[in-house]
C-alpha positions in Angstrom: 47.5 6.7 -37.7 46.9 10.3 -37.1 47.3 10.9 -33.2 45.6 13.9 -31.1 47.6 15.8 -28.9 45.4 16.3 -25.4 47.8 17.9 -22.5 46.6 17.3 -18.5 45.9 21.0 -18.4 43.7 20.7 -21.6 42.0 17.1 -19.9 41.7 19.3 -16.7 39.6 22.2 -18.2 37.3 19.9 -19.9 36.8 18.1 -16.8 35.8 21.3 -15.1 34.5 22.4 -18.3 31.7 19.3 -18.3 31.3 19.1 -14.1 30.4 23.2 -14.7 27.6 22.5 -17.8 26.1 19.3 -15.5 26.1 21.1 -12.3 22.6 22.6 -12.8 21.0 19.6 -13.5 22.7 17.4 -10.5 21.9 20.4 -8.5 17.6 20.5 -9.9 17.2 17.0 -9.8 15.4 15.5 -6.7 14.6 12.1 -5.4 11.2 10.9 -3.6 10.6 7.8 -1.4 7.7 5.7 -1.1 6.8 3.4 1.4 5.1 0.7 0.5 4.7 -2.8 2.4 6.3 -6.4 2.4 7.6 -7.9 -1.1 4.9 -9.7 -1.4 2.2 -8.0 -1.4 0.4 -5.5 -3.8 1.4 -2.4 -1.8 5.2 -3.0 -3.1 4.1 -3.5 -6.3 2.2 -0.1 -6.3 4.9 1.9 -5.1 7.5 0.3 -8.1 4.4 0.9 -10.3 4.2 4.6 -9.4 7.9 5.0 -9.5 8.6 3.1 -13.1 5.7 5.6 -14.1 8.2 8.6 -12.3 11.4 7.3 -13.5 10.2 7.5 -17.3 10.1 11.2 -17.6 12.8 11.8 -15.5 14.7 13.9 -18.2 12.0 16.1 -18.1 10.8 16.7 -14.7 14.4 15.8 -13.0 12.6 13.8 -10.7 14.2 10.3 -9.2 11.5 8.0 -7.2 12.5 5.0 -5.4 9.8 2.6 -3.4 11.6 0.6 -0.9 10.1 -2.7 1.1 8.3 -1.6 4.7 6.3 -2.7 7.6 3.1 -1.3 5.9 0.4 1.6 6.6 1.5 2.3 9.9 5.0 1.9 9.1 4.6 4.7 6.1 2.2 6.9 7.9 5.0 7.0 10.5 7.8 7.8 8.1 6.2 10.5 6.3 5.7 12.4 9.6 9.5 11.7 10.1 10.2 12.8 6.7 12.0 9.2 5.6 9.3 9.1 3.1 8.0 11.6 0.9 4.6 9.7 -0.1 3.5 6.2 0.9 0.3 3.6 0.4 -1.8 3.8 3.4 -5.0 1.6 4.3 -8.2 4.0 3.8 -8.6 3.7 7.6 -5.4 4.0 8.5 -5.6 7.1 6.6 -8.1 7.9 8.2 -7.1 7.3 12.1 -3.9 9.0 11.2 -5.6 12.2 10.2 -8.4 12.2 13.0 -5.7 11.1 15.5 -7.6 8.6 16.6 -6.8 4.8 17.8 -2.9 4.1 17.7 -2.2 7.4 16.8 -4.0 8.9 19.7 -1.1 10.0 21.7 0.0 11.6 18.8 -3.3 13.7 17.9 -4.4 14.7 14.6 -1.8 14.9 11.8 -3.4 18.1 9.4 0.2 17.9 7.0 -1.5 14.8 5.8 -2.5 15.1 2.3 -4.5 12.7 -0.2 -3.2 11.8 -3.5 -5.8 9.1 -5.1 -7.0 5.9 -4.0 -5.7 2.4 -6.1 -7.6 -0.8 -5.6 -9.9 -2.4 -2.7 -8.7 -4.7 0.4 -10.3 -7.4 1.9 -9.9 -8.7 4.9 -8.7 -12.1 3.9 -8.5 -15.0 6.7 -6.4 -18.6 5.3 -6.8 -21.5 6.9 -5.5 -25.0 7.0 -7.9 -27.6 5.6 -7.4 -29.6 8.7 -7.9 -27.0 11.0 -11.0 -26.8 11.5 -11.6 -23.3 10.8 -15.5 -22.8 8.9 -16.1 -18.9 10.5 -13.7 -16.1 11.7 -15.2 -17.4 15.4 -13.5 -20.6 14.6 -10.1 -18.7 14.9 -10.7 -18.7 18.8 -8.4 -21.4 20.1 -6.2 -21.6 17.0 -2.5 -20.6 16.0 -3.4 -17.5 14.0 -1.0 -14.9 12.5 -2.5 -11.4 13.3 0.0 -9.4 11.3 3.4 -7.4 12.0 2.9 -3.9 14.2 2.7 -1.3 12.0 1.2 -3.5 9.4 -2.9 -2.5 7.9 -3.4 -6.2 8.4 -2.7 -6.3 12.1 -4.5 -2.7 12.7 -7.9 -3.7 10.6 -7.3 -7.5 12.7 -7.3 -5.1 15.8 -10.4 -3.3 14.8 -12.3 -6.9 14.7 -10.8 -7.9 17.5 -11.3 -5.5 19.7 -15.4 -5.3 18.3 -15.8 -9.0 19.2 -14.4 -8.6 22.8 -11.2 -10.4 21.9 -7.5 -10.3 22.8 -4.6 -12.3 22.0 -5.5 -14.5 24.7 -8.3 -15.9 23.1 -5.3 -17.3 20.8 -3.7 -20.8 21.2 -0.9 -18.9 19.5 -0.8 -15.1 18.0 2.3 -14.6 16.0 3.6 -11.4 14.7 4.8 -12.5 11.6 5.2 -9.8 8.3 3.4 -10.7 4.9 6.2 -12.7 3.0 6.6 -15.0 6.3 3.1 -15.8 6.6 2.8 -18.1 4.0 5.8 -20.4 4.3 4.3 -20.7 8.2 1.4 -21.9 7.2 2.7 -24.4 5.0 5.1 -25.3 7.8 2.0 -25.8 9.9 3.5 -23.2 12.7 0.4 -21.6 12.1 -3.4 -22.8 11.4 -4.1 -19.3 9.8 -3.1 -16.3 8.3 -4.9 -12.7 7.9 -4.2 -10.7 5.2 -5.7 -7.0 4.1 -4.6 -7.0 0.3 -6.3 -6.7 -3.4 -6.6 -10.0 -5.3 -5.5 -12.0 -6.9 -2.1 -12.0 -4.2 1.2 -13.3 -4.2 1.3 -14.7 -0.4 -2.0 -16.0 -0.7 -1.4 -17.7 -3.7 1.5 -19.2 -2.1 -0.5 -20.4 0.9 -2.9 -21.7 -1.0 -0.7 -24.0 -3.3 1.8 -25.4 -0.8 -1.0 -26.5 1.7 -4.3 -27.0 1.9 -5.9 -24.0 2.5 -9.3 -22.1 2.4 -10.3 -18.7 2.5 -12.8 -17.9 5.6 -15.7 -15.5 5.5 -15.8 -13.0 7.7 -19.1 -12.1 8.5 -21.9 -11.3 11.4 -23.3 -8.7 13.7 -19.9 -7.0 14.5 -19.0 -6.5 11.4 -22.0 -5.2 10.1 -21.9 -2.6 12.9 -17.8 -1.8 11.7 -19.5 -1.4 8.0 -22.2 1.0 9.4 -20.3 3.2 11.8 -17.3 3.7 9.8 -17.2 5.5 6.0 -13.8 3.7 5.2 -15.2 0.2 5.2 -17.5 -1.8 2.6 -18.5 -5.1 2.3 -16.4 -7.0 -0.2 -16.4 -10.8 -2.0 -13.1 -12.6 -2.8 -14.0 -14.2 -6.2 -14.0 -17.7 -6.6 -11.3 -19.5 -8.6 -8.6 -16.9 -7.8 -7.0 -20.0 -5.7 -6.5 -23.4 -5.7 -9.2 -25.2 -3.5 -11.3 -21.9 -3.0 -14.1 -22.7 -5.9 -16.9 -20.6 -4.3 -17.1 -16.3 -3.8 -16.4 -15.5 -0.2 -17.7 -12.5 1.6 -15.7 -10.2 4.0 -15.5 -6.5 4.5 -12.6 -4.3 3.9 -10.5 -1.0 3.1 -9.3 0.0 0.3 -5.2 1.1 -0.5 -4.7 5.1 -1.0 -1.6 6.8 -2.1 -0.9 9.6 0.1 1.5 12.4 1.1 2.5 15.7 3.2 2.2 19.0 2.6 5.9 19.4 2.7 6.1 17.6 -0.4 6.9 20.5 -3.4 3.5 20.9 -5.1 5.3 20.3 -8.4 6.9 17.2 -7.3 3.1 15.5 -6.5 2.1 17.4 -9.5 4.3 15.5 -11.7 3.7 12.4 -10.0 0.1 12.1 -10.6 0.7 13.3 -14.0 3.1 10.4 -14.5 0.2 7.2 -13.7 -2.9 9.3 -15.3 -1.0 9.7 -18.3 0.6 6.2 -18.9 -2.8 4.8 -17.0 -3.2 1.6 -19.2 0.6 1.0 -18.7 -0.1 1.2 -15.3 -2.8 -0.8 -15.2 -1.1 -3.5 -17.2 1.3 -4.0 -14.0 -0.8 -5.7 -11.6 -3.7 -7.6 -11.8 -5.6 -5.5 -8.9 -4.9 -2.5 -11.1 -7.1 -3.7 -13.9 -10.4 -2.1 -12.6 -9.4 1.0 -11.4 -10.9 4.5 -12.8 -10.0 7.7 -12.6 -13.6 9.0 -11.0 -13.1 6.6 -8.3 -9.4 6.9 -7.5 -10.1 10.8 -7.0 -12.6 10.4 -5.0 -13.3 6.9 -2.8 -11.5 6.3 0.7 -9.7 9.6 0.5 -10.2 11.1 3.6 -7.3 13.8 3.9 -7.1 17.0 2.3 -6.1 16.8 -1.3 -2.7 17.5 -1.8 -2.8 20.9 -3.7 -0.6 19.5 -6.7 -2.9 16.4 -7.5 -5.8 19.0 -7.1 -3.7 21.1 -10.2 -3.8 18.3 -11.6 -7.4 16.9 -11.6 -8.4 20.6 -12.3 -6.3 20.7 -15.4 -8.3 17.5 -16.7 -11.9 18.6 -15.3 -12.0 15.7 -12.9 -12.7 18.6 -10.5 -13.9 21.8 -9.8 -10.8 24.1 -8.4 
């Protein structure tokens, strides 16, 4: 067998040799964040979506996205202004608050680096109850062991909201518990808890969970107050949960809700969102394919609806480029 002769100084140069031809694309390639919400829920799934769409063309763009697990809208809005996260899913009115510096993010005024990117699927506001419990209306809750959501969560902000326009606080509560979105379910079942709220698309992980291991229905949420919320505010619509998503929950039920956006800063590179939104528009039925909520979106709407931020000026290259927009 014919041997090759390879010395340590000839391994040495080729080591240096190979670390000097890669060094310029280690050194050009860059890595985004996304925050996104609990494992369960469609927020997670969003930011994977967006960064499977990234991670494809990474050997053209260099770019490397990642989409970790976190507390939710409030949670992302504050670890973009941080810079922990590079972009993140954000409620519309969270989006909006955060923006405005209004609400929760008062003492911190207005945050103008904000910047919109599109806007993915609508949210209800989605109340679960135990069969047992007693619960027919969102009044019903008064009295009851409910879950209102994690801090920093868009459940426990929009659950705030209605609270606050019906007079209530947490007293009004036999129990409010503070649980995040994947614990809500399994306490439920558990009966720790008579109900759960929920701002998500449908159908849902968690509330496909709750729904199976208990006996569980999905509560309207309805009346006077929340026609004012719909009326006052841009950000929120009136929505219906379809019927037959869930086991036991037959019938449409009517609620109002948000819808999720995908936003960023203006410290994000322009090519960097560039490339991002030119990685779901162009694999968009690919994208679509990954989530159930995903299956209705449209470009028209997601460049437009619940964005209430700036446009980030690399999606705007983008939806120029297509004619989506005028520049």
């Amino acid at each position: 067998m014919k041997r090759h002769a390879f010395t340590a100084a000839a391994f040495s140069g080729a080591l240096l040799g190979a670390a000097a031809f890669a060094a310029p694309a280690v050194a050009n390639e860059q890595f985004i964040t996304i925050g996104t919400g609990g494992q369960t829920g469609v927020y997670y799934v969003v930011g994977q979506s967006v960064c499977r769409m990234v991670n494809r063309g990474s050997d053209d763009h260099n770019i490397r996205c990642n989409a970790p697990s976190t507390g939710g809208s409030v949670a992302n809005v504050n670890g973009m202004k941080s810079g922990e996260l590079d972009m993140g899913v954000v409620q519309s009115d969270v989006q909006y608050r955060a923006y405005h510096g209004e609400a929760n993010f008062e003492d911190d005024g207005a945050w103008e680096d904000m910047r919109a990117v599109f806007t993915m699927h609508g949210e209800p506001l989605t109340v679960v109850a135990r069969a047992n419990a007693d619960i027919a209306t969102f009044d019903d809750l008064q009295g009851k062991r409910v879950n209102i959501g994690n801090p920093g969560s868009g459940q426990r902000n929009t659950m705030d909201v209605v609270m606050n326009a019906k007079g209530w606080t947490t007293d009004d509560f036999a129990l409010a518990s503070e649980l995040d979105a994947a614990e809500q379910a399994s306490a439920l079942a558990d009966n720790n808890v008579d109900a759960m709220v929920y701002v998500v698309g449908h159908p849902n992980g968690s509330i496909q969970e709750a729904t199976t291991t208990v006996d569980a229905r999905i509560v309207p949420v309805t009346g006077d107050e929340i026609d004012a919320l719909i009326d006052e505010y841009p950000y929120y619509t009136r929505a219906t949960i379809p019927g037959g998503l869930y086991r036991g929950n037959d019938e449409d039920v009517e609620t109002f809700g948000v819808a999720a956006t995908f936003v960023t800063t203006a410290n994000v590179d322009d090519d960097v969102v560039y490339e991002t939104v030119k990685a779901v528009f162009e694999n968009f039925d690919r994208f679509k394919r990954l989530h159930p909520a995903f299956e209705n979106l449209n470009e028209e709407d997601m460049i437009s609806d619940g964005l209430t931020a700036p446009l980030h000026d690399g999606a705007k290259r983008y939806y120029v480029e297509q004619g989506w927009i005028e520049e």
